[in-house]
C-alpha positions in Angstrom: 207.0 -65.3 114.9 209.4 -62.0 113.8 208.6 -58.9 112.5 211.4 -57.1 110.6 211.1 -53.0 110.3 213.4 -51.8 107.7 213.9 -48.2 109.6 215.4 -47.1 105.7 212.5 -48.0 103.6 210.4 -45.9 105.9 212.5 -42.8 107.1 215.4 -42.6 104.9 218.9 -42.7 105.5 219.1 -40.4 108.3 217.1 -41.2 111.1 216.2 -37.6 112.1 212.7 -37.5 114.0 212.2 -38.6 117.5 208.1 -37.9 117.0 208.3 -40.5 114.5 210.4 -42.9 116.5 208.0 -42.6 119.2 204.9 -43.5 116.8 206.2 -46.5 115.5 207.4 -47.7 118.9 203.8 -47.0 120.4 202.3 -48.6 117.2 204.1 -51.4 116.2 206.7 -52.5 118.4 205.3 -52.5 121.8 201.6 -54.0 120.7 203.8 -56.8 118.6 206.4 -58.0 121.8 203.3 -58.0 124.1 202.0 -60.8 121.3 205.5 -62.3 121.8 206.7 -61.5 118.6 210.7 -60.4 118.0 210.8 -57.9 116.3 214.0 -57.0 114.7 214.9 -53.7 113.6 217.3 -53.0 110.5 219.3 -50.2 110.1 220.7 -51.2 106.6 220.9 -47.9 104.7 220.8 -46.1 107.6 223.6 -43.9 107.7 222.8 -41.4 110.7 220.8 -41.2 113.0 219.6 -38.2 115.6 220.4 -39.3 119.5 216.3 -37.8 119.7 215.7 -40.7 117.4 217.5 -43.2 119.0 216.1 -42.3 122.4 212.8 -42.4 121.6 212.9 -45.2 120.1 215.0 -47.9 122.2 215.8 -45.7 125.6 211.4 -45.4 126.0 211.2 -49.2 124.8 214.0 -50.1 127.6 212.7 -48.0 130.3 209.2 -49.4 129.8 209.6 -53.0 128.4 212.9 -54.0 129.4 212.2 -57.7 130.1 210.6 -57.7 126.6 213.2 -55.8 125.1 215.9 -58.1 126.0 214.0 -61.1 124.7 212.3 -60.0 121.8 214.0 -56.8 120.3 217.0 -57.4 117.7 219.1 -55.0 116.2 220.5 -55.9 112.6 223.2 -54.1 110.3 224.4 -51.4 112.6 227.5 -49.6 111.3 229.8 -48.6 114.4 228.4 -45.6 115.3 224.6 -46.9 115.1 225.9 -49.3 117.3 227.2 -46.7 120.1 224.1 -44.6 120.0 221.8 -47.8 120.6 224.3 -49.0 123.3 224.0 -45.3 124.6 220.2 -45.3 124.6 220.3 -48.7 125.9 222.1 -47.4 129.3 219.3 -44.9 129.3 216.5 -47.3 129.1 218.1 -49.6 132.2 218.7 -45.8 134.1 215.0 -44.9 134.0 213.9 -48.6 134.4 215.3 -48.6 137.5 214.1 -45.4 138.6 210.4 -46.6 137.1 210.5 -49.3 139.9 
């Protein structure tokens, strides 16, 4: 089963607060991979986005879920630099992972 969250149709175009990140990671995407569902996240629309945004979002979701992460977590229309601040907050996630275990 996916899941797709539309990260435009719920926080606009800029993707500014990390307290908001952190609730729908803690809400919906953990409690849905632990089901086993992939949930893929779409950044269409999304024109910026705040590294406190990004971080809370997939660096927290790596650090603490990072063999569900890589199977079941799916980025979708990520301009360039979208792309380089996931990648970013990726390398984050693995760094505390690691230091988690």
């Amino acid at each position: 089963m996916n899941m797709t969250i539309r990260l435009s149709e719920r926080f606009g175009t800029f993707l500014l607060n990390g307290d908001e990140a952190n609730l729908l990671r803690f809400t919906e995407i953990e409690p849905k991979i632990s089901m086993g569902t992939i949930v893929e996240i779409d950044f269409s629309g999304v024109t910026n986005m705040t590294s406190s945004f990004c971080n809370a979002l997939v660096a927290t979701l790596v650090a603490h879920h990072p063999m569900d992460f890589a199977q079941k977590v799916r980025f979708k229309n990520c301009d360039p630099l979208i792309r380089e601040m996931i990648l970013g907050a990726v390398a984050i996630g693995r760094r505390e992972a690691a230091e988690l275990t």
